[in-house]
C-alpha positions, 0 to 999 in steps of 0.5 A, a space after each residue: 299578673 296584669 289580669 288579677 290588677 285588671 280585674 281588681 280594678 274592673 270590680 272596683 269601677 276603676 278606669 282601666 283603659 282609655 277609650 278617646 281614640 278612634 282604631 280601625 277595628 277591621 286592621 287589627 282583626 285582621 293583624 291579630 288573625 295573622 299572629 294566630 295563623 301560623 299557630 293554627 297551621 301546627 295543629 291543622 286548623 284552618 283559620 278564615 277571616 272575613 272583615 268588612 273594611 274600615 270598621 272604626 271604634 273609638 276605644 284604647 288600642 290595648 283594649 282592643 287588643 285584649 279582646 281580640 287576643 284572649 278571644 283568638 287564643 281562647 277559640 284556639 286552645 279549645 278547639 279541637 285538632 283540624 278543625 277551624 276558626 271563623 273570625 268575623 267583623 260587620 257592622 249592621 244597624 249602626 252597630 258593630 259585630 265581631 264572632 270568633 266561632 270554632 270547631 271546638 268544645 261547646 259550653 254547657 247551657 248551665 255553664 254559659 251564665 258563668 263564664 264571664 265571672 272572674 275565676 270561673 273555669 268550665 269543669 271540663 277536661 282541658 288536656 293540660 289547657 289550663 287557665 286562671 279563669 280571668 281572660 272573659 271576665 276582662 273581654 267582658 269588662 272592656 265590652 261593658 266599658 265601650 258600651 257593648 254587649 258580649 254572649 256566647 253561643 253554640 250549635 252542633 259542632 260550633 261554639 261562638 263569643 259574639 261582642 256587640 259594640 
């Protein structure tokens, strides 16, 4: 229920998060990486991490929390059984990057403009994967409200969401 108010309040222009404090954005990746380990471990799929250090933001933890879960979960649930995960975080130019990739299902050109609309689903088989169709929608949000940029990307055998702060 926390997304369809979160949501609401994005499409209304509401404030939804704070973002006057300053978080180490290298700590919480790698924390966040940590809870989804063991998740991993039960379905054979590796999960590597590789974070610069001291990468710092200003923006609400909750926020940043929202980001990294829904984009570890997402990576997790769409993968496919001993395959991998990728999370990475640099900074460069300036600018902050963070990748969560996979070895799971890539998205489908036509599909890729949609994806950060509230309530869209990809029309493919999710094998009791099920979701509402918010949780990009909100990533998308948070980034756009810290000034950044998120897209999603894939190669042969490797889908990507890439955020830009």
């Amino acid at each position: 229920m926390v997304n369809f108010f979160d949501v609401l309040k994005f499409t209304r222009g509401k404030q939804v998060y704070d973002h006057s404090q300053v978080v180490d954005l290298s700590d919480y990746l790698e924390k966040q990486a940590a809870l989804f380990q063991s998740l991993s471990a039960k379905r054979g799929i590796t999960l590597a991490v590789s974070v610069e250090k001291e990468v710092y933001l200003k923006a609400d933890p909750s926020a940043v929390e929202r980001i990294l879960n829904n984009l570890l979960e997402n990576a997790l649930k769409y993968n496919r059984d001993h395959g991998s995960i990728e999370a990475g975080l640099k900074t460069r130019g300036g600018k902050i990057k963070l990748t969560i990739a996979n070895t799971g299902e890539t998205i489908e050109e036509a599909q890729k403009e949609n994806i950060f609309t509230p309530y869209y689903q990809l029309s493919q088989k999710k094998a009791g994967r099920q979701g509402i169709g918010m949780g990009l929608s909100i990533v998308k949000s948070v980034v756009d409200s810290l000034g950044g940029a998120i897209e999603v990307g894939d190669k042969i055998g490797r889908a990507s969401c890439r955020a830009r702060v």
